[in-house]
C-alpha positions as CSV (number, residue, x, y, z in Angstrom):
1,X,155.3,19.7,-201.6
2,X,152.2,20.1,-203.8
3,X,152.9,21.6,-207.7
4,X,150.2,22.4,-210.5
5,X,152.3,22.4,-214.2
6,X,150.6,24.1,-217.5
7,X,151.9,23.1,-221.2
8,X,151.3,25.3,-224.2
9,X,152.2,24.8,-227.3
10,X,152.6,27.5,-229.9
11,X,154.6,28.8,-232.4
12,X,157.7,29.6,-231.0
13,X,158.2,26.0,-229.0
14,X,156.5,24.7,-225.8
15,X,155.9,26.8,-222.7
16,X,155.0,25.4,-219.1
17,X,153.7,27.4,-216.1
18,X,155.3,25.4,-213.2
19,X,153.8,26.2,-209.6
20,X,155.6,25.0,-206.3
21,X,153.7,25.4,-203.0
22,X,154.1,24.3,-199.9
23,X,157.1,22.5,-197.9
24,X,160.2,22.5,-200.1
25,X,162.8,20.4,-198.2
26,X,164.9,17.3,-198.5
27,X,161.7,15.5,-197.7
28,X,160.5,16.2,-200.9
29,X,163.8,16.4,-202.3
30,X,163.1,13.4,-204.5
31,X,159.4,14.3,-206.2
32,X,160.9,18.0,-206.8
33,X,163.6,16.8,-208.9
34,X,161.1,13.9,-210.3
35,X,158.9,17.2,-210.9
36,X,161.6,19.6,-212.5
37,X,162.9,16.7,-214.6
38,X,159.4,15.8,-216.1
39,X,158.8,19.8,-216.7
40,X,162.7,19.7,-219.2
41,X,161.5,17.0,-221.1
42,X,158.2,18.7,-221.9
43,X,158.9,22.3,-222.7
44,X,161.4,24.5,-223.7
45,X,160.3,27.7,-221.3
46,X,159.4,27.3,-218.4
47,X,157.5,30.1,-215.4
48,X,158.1,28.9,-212.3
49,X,155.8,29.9,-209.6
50,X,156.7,29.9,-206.0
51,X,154.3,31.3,-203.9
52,X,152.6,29.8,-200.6
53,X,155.6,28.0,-199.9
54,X,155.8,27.3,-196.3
55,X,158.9,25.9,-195.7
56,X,162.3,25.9,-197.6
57,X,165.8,24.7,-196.8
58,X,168.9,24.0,-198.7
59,X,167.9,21.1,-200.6
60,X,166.0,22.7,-202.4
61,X,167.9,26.0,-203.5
62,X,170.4,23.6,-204.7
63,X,167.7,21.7,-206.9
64,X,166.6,25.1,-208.3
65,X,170.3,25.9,-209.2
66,X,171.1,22.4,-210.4
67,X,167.6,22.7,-212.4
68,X,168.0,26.5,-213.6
69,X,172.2,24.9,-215.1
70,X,170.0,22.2,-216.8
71,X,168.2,24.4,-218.5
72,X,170.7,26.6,-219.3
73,X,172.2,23.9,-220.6
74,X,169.8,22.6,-223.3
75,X,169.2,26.0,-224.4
76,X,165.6,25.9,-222.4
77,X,164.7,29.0,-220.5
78,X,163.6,28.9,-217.3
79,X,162.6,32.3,-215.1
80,X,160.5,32.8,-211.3
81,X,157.5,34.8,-212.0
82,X,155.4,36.7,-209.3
83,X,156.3,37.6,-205.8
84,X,157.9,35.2,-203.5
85,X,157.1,35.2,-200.0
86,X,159.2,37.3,-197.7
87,X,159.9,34.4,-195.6
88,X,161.5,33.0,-198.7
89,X,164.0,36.3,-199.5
90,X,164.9,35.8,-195.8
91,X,165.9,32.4,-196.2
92,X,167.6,32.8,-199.2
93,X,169.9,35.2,-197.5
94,X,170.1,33.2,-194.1
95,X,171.5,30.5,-195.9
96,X,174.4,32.4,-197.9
97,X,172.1,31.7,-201.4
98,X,171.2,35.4,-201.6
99,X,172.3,37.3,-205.0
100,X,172.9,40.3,-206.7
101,X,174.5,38.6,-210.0
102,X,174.2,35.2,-210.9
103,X,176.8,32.3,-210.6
104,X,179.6,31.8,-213.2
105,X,178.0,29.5,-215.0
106,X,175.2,32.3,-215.7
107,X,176.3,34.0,-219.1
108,X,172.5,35.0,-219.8
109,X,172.1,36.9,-216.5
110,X,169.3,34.7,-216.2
111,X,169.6,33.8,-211.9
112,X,166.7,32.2,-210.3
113,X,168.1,32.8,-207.2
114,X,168.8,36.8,-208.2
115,X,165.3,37.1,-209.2
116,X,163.6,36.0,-206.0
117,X,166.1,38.0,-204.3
118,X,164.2,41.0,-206.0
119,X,167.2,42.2,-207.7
């Protein structure tokens, strides 16, 4: 797992650009969480990049869920910017994570998981 991360502070709060690359698996289970909860105490809106990634399993759809709730949560904003990797949609699918709403929790329509699904 290798990840760039961007802060910029302006008027309207803090704003990170987040990039994941690489092998996203329970491996790295550990530095991504270390990763996503560094990022929350740092900004309140965060772009999250996930292109180049190589390899993804479960792990780590359930950290971007548990991650995206956080958020959610604290009244930060986080949203997937650019265009994942097809290999990525495919997985997401495979592994019964692939969505055309968000889950119950997601009262801001505001689904990771739905936006890398292209929907």
């Amino acid at each position: 797992m290798k990840h760039t991360f961007q802060q910029k502070d302006s008027a309207d709060g803090s704003h990170g650009i987040l990039n994941l690359w690489g092998e996203l698996t329970i491996e790295y289970a550990v530095a991504i969480k270390d990763v996503f909860v560094e990022v929350l105490a740092k900004v309140d809106r965060i772009d999250l990049f996930l292109n180049d990634v190589d390899v993804v399993d479960v792990s780590f759809l359930q950290l971007l869920c548990s991650f995206h709730r956080e958020c959610f949560h604290q009244g930060k904003q986080l949203s997937v910017q650019g265009e994942p990797e097809d290999s990525l949609v495919d997985i997401l699918y495979s592994r019964g994570f692939g969505r055309q709403i968000g889950c119950k929790g997601d009262a801001l329509r505001t689904c990771c998981l739905k936006k890398i699904c292209r929907q």
